[in-house]
C-alpha positions in Angstrom: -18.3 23.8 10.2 -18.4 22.2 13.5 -16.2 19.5 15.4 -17.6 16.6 14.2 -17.6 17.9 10.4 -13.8 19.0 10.8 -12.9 15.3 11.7 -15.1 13.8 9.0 -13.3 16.0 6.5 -10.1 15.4 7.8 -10.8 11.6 7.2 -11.7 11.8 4.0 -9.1 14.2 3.0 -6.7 11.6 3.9 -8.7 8.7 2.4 -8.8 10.4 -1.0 -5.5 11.7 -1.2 -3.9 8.1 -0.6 -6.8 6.3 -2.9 -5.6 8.7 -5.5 -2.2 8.4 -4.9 -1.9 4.9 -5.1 -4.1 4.8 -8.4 -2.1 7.8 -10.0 1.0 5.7 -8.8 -0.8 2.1 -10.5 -1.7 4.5 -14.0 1.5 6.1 -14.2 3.5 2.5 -14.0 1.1 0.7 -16.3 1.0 3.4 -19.0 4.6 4.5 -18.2 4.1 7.8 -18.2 5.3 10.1 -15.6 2.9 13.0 -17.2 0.1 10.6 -16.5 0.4 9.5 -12.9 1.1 13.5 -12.3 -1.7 14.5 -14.1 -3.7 11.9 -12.7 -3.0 12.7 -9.0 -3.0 16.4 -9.6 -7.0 15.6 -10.7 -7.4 13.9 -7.8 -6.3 16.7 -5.7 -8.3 19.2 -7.3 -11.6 16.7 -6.7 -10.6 16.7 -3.0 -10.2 20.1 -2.4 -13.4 20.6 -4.2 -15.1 17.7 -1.8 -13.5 19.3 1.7 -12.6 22.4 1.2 -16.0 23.9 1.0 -18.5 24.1 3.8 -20.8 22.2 2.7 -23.9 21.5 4.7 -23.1 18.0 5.4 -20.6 19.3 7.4 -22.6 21.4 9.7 -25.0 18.5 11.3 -24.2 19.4 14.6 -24.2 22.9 15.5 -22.5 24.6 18.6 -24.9 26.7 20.4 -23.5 30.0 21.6 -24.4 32.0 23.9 -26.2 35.0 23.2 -24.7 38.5 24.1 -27.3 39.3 26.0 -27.2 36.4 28.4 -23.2 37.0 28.5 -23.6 40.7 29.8 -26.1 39.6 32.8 -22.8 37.6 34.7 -19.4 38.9 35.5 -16.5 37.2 33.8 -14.8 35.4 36.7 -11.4 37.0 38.6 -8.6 35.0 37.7 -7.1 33.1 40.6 -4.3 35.0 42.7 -1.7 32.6 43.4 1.3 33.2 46.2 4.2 33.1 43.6 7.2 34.7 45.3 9.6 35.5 42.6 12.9 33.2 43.2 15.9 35.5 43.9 19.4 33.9 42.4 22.1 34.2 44.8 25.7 34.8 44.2 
């Protein structure tokens, strides 16, 4: 799944949980049935796991393009920068 795939999940994820929240809410205070709005949000959680929780192709429209190994091994990985830090001594 790339970036843009993660956000779009992430969006709807949010979207569906609060649709069926406030419909579970609405069916459970109509009916007046507790069991209902429970069972009713507890379906819709169960249909947006099975929407975002899979990678599903839609999700993978724009690839990140890696580098291959090969290409990696031809360059030296880069010295990390040596910095003058002086440890501070505490004085007494």
């Amino acid at each position: 799944m790339d970036w843009q795939g993660q956000k779009l999940v992430e969006q709807l994820m949010q979207i569906l949980l609060v649709s069926f929240g406030v419909v579970a809410f609405l069916t459970g205070y109509m009916l007046g049935s507790f069991q209902t709005m429970l069972l009713t949000y507890a379906g819709g959680v169960v249909f947006t796991a099975l929407l975002t929780i899979p990678n599903w192709p839609v999700y993978n429209r724009n690839p990140l393009n890696w580098l291959d190994p090969s290409v990696v091994e031809k360059y030296p990985k880069p010295l990390p920068a040596t910095t003058g830090s002086k440890k501070k001594s505490t004085k007494k």
